[in-house]
C-alpha positions in Angstrom: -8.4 -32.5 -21.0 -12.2 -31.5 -19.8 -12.6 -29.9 -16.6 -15.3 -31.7 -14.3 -17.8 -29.5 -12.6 -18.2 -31.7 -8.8 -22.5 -30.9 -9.3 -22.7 -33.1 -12.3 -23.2 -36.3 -10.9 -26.0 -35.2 -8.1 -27.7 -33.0 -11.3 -28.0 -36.6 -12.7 -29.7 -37.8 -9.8 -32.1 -34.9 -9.0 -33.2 -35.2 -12.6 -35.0 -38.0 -12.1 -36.7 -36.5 -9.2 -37.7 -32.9 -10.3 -36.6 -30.0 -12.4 -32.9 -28.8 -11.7 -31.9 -25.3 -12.3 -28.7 -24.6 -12.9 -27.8 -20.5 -12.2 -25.0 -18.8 -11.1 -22.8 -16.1 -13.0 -22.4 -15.6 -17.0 -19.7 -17.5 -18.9 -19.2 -20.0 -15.9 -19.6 -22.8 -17.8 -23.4 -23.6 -17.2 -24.4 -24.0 -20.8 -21.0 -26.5 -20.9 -22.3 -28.2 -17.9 -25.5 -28.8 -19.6 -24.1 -30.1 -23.0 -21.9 -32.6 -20.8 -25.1 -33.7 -19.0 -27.2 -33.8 -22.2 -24.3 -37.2 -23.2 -26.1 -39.1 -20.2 -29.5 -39.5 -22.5 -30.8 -40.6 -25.7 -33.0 -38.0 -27.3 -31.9 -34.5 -25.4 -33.2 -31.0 -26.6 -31.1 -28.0 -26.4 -33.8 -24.5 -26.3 -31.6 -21.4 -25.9 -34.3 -18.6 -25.7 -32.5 -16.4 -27.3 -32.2 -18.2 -30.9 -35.1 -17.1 -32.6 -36.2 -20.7 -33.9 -35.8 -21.6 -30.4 -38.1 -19.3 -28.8 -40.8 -20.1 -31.8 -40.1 -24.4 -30.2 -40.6 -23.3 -26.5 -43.8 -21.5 -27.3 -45.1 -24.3 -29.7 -43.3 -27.0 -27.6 -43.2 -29.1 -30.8 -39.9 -30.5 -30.0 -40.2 -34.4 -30.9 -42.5 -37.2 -29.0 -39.4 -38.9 -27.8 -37.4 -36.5 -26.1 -36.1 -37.6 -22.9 -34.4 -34.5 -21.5 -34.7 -30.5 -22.3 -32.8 -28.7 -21.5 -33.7 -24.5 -22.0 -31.1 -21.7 -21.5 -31.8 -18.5 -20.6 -35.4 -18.6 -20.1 -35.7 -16.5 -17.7 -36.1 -13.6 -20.7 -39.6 -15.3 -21.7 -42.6 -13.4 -20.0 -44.6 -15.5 -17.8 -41.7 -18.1 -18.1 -41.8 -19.7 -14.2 -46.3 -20.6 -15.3 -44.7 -22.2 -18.3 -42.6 -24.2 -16.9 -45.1 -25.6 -14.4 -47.4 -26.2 -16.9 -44.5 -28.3 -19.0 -43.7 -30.1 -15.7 -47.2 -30.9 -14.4 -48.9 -31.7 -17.9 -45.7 -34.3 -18.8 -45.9 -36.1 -15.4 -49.8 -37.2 -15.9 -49.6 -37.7 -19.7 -46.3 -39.2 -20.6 -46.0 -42.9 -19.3 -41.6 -41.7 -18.9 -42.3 -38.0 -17.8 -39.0 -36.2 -19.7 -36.5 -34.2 -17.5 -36.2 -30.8 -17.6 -32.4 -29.0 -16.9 -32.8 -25.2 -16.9 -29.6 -23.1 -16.8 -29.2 -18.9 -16.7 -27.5 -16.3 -15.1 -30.2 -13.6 -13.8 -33.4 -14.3 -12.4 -33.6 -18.0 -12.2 -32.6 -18.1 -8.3 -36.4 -18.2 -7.5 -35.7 -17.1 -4.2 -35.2 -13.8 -5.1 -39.0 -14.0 -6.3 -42.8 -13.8 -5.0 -45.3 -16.1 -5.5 -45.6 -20.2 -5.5 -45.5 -21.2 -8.8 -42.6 -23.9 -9.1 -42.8 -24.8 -5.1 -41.9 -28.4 -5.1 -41.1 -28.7 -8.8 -37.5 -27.8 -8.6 -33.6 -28.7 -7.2 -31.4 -25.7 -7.6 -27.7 -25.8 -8.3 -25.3 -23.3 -7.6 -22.7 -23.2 -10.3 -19.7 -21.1 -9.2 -16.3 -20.7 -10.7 -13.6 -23.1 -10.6 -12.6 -23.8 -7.0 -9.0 -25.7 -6.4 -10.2 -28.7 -6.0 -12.3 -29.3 -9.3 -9.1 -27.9 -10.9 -6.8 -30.5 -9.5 -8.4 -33.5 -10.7 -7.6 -32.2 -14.2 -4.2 -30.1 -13.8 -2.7 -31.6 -10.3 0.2 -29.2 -11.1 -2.3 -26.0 -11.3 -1.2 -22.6 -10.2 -2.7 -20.9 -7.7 -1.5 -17.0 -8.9 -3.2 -18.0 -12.3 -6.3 -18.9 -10.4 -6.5 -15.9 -8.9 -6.0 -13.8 -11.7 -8.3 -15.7 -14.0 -11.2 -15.5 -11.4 -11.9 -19.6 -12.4 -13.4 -18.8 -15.1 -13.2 -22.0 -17.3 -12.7 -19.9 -20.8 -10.2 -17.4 -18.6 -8.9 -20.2 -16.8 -7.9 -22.1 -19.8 -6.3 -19.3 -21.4 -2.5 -18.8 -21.2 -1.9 -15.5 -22.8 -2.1 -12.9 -20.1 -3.2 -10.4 -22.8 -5.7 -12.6 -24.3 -7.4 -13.1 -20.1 -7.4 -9.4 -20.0 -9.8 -9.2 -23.4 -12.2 -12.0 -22.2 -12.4 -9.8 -19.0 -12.5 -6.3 -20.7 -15.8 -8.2 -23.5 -16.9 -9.8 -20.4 -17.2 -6.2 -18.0 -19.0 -4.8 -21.2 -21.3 -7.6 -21.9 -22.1 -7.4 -18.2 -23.1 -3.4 -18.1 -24.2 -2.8 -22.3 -26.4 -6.2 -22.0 -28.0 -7.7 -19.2 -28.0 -4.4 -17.4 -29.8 -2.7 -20.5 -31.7 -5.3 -21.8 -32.6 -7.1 -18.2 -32.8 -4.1 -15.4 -33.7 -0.9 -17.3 -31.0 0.9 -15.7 -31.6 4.4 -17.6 -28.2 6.0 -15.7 -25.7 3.8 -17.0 -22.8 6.2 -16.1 -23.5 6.0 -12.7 -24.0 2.4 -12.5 -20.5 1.7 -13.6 -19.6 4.2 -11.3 -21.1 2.1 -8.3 -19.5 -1.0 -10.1 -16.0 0.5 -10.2 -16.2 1.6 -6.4 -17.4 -1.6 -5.1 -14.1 -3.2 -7.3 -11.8 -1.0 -5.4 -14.0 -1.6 -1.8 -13.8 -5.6 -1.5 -13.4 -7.0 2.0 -14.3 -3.3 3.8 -17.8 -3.0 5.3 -19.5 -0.6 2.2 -21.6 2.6 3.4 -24.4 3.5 1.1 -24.4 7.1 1.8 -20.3 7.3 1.5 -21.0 5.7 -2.7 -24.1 8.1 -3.3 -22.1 11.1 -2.2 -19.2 10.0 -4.7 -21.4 9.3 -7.2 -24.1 12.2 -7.1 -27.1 9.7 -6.6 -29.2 8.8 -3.7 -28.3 6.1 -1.2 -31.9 4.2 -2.3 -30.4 4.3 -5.8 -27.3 2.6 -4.9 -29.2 0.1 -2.8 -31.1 -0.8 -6.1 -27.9 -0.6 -8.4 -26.1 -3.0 -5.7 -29.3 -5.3 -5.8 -29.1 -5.5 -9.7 -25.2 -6.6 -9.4 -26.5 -9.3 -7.1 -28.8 -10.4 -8.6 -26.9 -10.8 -11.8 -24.5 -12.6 -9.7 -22.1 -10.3 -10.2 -21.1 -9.4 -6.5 -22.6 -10.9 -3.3 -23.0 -9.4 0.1 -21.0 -10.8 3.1 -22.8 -9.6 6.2 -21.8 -9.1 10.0 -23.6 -11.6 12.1 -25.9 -10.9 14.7 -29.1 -12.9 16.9 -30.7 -9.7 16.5 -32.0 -9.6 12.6 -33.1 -6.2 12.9 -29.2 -5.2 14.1 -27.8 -7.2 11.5 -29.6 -5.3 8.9 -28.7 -1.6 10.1 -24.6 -2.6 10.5 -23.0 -2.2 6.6 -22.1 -5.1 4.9 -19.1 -6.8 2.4 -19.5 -7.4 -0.9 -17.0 -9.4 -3.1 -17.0 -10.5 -6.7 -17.6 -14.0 -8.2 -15.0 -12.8 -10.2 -12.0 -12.5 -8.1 -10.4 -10.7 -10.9 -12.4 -7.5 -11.1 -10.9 -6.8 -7.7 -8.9 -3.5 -7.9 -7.1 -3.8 -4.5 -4.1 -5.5 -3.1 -2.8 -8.7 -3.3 -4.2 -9.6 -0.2 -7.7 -8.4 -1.0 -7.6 -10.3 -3.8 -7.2 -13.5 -1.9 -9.7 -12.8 1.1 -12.4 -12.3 -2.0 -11.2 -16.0 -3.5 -11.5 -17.6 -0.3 -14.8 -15.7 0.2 -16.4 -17.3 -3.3 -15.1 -20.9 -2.1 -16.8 -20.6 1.2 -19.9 -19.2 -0.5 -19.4 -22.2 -3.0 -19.5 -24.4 0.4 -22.3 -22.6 1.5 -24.1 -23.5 -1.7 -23.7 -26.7 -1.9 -25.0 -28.0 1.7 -28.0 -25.8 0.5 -28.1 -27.0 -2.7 -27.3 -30.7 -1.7 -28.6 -31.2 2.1 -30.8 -28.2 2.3 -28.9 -26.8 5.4 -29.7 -23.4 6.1 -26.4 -22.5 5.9 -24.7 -18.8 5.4 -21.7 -16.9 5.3 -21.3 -13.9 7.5 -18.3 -12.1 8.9 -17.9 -11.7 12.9 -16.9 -7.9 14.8 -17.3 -6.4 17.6 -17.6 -2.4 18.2 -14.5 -2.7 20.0 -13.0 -3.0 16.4 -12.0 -6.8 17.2 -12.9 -8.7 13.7 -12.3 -12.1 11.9 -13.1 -12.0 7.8 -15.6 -15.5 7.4 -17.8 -17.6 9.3 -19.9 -20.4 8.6 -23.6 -20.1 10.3 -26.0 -22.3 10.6 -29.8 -21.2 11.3 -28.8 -18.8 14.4 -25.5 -20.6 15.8 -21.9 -19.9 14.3 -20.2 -23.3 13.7 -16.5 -22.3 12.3 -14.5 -19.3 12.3 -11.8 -18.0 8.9 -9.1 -15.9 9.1 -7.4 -15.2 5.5 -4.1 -13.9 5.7 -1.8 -13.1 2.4 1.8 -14.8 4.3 1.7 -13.7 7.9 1.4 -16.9 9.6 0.9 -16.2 13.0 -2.4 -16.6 14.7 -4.6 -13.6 14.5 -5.4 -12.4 18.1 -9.0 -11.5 16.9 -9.3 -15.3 15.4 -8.1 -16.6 18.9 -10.5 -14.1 20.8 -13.6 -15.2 19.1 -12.5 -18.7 19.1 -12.0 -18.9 22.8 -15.0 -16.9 23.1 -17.6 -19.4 21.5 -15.5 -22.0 21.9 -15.4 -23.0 18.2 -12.7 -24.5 15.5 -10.7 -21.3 13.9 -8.5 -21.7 11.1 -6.7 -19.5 9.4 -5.7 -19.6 6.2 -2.0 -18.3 4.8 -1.2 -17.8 1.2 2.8 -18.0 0.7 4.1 -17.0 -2.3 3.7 -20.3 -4.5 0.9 -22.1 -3.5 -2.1 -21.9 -1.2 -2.7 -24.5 1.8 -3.6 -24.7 5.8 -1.1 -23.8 7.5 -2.8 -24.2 11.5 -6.5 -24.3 12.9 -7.2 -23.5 16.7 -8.9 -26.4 18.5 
């Protein structure tokens, strides 16, 4: 049976429109993704920039006169590649009578957000592509199981494997590719020791608010170093940062923020911890998609109060909180901080509770 990815039908749609780029973490199944889209047409092109006969294509672009779609992976690694493609885009709209598509997938660097300058405004839909959430997993195996989830991270390839041993190797191959390749190759990290240091700290640090000075000191580097190193795992979307939310940016920026991995499997903490960082990536997945979808400026922060009163997720929208999360691993009764903040701005809070088979909503305030 093939899993179905929920983006694939609005990709189809946005096509028509504009470019689409698909980015989000390695081995998530964006390259799959693609292929499945690439059924939908005629005459596709697959260009993965790292083939050399590829590369010698993309710089020629001699691929043939009637291709309808083409699709390029990883071409973020070509120089200069965001003026390509808006040369490609803007030349094929005036001289082709049917302007061909253009599907772009890769896992650093393509988020153009991250980037200065202009180039590709108004040229471009961006998909998030995250890992397997419970719901894209049930309309294949209704029956799934929701400890395998967590420990495979949702991971199609990890996912999909059934030997324990055998998901510990793809995640073993997939930690190394992670720090021997992209961070060589793509961020010219010179101290690789004490990046994996960082890495292996945040793993055991998921769901606590991380101090910058606390990881240099263990580490023997300098706070601005394990700003950068943190930045690099983010941008690689590796981790991302869950931060406290506050009106006042400047405040917000000062107070230390969560980080949690894409992968909930390269958490090294408790059970619990482990399901707090899973619920985290699905909320982010929310996130992204009324970004991605409705362009809401949506984002996911976490609420406390210096009283020490906390609850793990909400949802915000521009300035203005609209729902509150508490995860819980089996305790299900309400958490006073939940009812606290709830009563406070007068919001829906639910939390969530984890029993020991399956995962579901067990009560929401309001």
């Amino acid at each position: 049976m093939s899993l179905k990815r929920i983006q694939k039908k609005q990709i189809l749609k946005d096509l028509k429109k504009k470019m689409v780029f698909i980015a989000g973490p390695r081995q998530v199944g964006k390259t799959w993704l693609a292929l499945q889209i690439m059924k939908k047409y005629k005459h596709p092109q697959y260009l993965n920039h790292d083939a050399v006969e590829d590369r010698v294509t993309i710089k020629g672009k001699n691929w043939p006169q009637n291709t309808d779609l083409l699709v390029f992976d990883e071409l973020h690694k070509m120089p200069e590649w965001k003026n390509y493609l808006k040369g490609l885009y803007d030349t094929t709209r005036v001289r082709q009578k049917t302007p061909v598509h253009i599907l772009v997938t890769g896992s650093a660097g393509l988020d153009t957000y991250r980037f200065g300058g202009d180039s590709l405004v108004g040229r471009f839909h961006i998909h998030h592509l995250l890992p397997l959430s419970p719901k894209e997993v049930m309309r294949t195996f209704p029956q799934y199981d929701i400890e395998h989830l967590l420990e495979s991270g949702g991971f199609p390839q990890s996912f999909l494997e059934e030997d324990k041993g055998e998901m510990a190797r793809w995640r073993s191959e997939y930690i190394e590719g992670i720090l021997r390749f992209d961070i060589l190759t793509l961020a010219s990290v010179q101290d690789l020791n004490a990046f994996r240091l960082v890495f292996e700290l945040l793993r055991t640090k998921v769901g606590s608010p991380v101090s910058l000075n606390s990881i240099a000191e263990d580490v023997g580097i300098s706070p601005h170093t394990v700003k950068r190193y943190i930045e690099i795992l983010e941008a690689l979307y590796i981790v991302f940062r869950v931060s406290p939310f506050s009106k006042n940016i400047a405040r917000a920026i000062k107070r230390e923020s969560k980080f949690y991995f894409f992968d909930t499997g390269l958490v090294k903490s408790e059970r619990s911890i482990k399901i707090e960082n899973f619920v985290a990536v699905n909320l982010l997945k929310q996130v992204y998609h009324q970004k991605n979808i409705k362009g809401r400026p949506l984002h996911l922060n976490f609420l406390r109060k210096r009283n020490g009163q906390e609850v793990d997720f909400c949802i915000v929208e521009g300035d203005q909180v609209l729902e509150l999360f508490e995860v819980k691993a089996n305790d299900i009764n309400f958490s006073p901080h939940l009812f606290y903040f709830s009563e406070l701005l007068d919001l829906p809070g639910t939390q969530l509770v984890f029993d020991k088979d399956n995962a579901r909503e067990t009560n929401q305030l309001r």
